[in-house]
C-alpha positions in Angstrom: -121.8 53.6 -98.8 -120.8 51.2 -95.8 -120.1 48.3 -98.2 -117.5 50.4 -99.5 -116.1 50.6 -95.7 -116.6 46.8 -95.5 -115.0 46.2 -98.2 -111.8 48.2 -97.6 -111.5 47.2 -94.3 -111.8 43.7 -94.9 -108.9 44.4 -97.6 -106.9 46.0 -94.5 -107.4 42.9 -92.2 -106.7 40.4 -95.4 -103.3 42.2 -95.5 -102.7 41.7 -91.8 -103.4 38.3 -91.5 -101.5 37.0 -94.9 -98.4 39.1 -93.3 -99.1 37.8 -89.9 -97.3 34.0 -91.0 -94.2 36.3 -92.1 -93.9 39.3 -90.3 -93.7 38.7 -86.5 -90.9 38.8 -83.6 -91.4 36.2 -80.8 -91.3 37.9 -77.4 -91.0 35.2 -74.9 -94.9 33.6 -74.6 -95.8 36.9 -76.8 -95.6 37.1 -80.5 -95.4 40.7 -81.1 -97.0 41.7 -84.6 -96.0 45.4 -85.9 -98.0 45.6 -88.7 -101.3 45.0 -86.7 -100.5 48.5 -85.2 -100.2 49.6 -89.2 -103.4 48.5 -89.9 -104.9 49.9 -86.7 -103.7 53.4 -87.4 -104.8 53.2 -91.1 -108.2 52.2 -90.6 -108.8 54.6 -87.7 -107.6 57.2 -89.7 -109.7 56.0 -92.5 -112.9 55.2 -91.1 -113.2 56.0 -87.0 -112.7 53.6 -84.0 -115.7 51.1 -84.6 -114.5 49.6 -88.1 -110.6 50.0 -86.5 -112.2 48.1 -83.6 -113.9 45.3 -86.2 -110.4 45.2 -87.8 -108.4 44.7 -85.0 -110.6 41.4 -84.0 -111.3 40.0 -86.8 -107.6 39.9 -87.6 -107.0 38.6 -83.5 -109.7 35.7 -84.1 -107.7 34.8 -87.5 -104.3 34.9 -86.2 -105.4 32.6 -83.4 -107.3 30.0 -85.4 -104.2 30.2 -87.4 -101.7 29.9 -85.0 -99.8 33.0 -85.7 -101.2 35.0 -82.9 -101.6 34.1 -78.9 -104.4 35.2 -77.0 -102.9 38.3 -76.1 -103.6 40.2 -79.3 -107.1 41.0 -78.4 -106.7 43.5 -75.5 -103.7 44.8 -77.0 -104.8 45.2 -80.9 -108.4 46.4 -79.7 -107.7 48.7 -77.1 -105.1 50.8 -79.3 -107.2 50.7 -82.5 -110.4 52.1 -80.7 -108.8 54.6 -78.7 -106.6 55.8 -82.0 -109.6 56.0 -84.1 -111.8 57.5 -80.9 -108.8 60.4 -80.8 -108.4 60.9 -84.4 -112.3 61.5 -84.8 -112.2 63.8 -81.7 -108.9 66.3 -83.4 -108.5 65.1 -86.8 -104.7 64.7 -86.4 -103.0 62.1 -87.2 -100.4 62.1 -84.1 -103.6 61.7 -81.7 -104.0 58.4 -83.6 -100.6 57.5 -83.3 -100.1 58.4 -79.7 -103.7 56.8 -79.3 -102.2 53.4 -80.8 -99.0 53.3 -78.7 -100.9 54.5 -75.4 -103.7 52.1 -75.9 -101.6 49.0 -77.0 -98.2 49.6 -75.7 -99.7 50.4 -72.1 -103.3 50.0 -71.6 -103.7 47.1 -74.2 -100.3 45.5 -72.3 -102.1 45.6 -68.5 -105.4 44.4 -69.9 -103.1 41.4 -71.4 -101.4 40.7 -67.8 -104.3 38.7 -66.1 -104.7 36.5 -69.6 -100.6 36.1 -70.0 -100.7 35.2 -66.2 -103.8 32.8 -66.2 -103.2 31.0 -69.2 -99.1 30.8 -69.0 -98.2 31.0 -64.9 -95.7 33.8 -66.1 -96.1 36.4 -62.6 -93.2 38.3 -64.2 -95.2 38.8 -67.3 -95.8 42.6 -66.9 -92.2 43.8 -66.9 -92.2 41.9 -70.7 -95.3 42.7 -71.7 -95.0 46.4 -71.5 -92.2 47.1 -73.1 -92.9 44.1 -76.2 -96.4 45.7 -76.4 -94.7 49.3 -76.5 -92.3 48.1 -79.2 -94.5 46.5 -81.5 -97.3 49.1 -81.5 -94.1 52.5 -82.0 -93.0 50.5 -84.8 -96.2 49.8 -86.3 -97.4 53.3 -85.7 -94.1 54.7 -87.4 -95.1 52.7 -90.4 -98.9 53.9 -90.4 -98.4 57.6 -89.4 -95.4 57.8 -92.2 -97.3 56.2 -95.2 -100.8 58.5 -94.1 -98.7 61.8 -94.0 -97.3 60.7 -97.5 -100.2 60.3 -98.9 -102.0 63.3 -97.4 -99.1 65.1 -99.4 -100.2 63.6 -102.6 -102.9 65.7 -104.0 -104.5 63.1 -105.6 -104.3 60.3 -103.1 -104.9 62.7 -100.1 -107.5 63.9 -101.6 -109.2 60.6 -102.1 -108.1 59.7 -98.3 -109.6 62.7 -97.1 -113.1 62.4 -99.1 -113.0 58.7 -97.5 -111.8 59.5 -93.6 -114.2 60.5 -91.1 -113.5 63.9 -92.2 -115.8 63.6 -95.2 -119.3 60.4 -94.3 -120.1 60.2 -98.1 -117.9 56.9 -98.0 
């Protein structure tokens, strides 16, 4: 059933780019994107790091040919989706894919960034503005992922659905 896993995903990463030419905050050079961290926290929670990893990507090479994303969004969208879905596989919690996000965008995916923001834009102050845009983009995003998940782990029907399709349950 990997079409099926494709197929959502690819839903997922339609719905982040189409809302990537609306929803964004220009951060100095950055253009910090919350509901990438959404979709990274949805699809790790849904399917495990490697198709939150695909996501996260595919949407970054998008929003670039686009225009509505910089350069920046791989390390930072990448980082945080693998490591939330890499956490969430290990405890099956959703906070280990939240705190997974934030850590690996807001920190890990914001060094990893530095040397590109620094290269391509001259910017030496860049990691004092990176760190805390990448931190903010990827709580808010989180917030939004993390809140709709726990809702729909309450609804019987749904959460039953979501839970026959995460990495608890492989049939999907």
């Amino acid at each position: 059933m990997k079409v099926k896993k494709i197929a959502v995903t690819a839903m997922i990463s339609a719905f982040t780019i189409i809302t990537s030419h609306i929803i964004f905050i220009p951060v100095g050079f950055a253009k910090i994107f919350p509901v990438q961290h959404f979709a990274n926290i949805v699809t790790a929670v849904l399917f495990g790091p490697t198709y939150a990893l695909a996501q996260a990507f595919v949407v970054s090479v998008i929003r670039n040919l686009a225009g509505t994303g910089s350069f920046l969004a791989f390390p930072g969208s990448m980082i945080g989706a693998f490591l939330a879905g890499w956490l969430y596989t290990k405890t099956k919690r959703i906070e280990f894919a939240f705190l997974g996000e934030v850590i690996g965008t807001g920190l890990l995916g914001a060094l990893a960034a530095y040397p590109i923001a620094e290269l391509l834009f001259g910017q030496e102050a860049a990691i004092f503005g990176l760190v805390p845009a990448f931190a903010l983009s990827s709580i808010a995003g989180a917030v939004l992922g993390y809140s709709l998940l726990k809702v729909i782990m309450k609804n019987r029907a749904i959460g039953g659905l979501l839970h026959e399709n995460s990495t608890y349950h492989r049939r999907l």
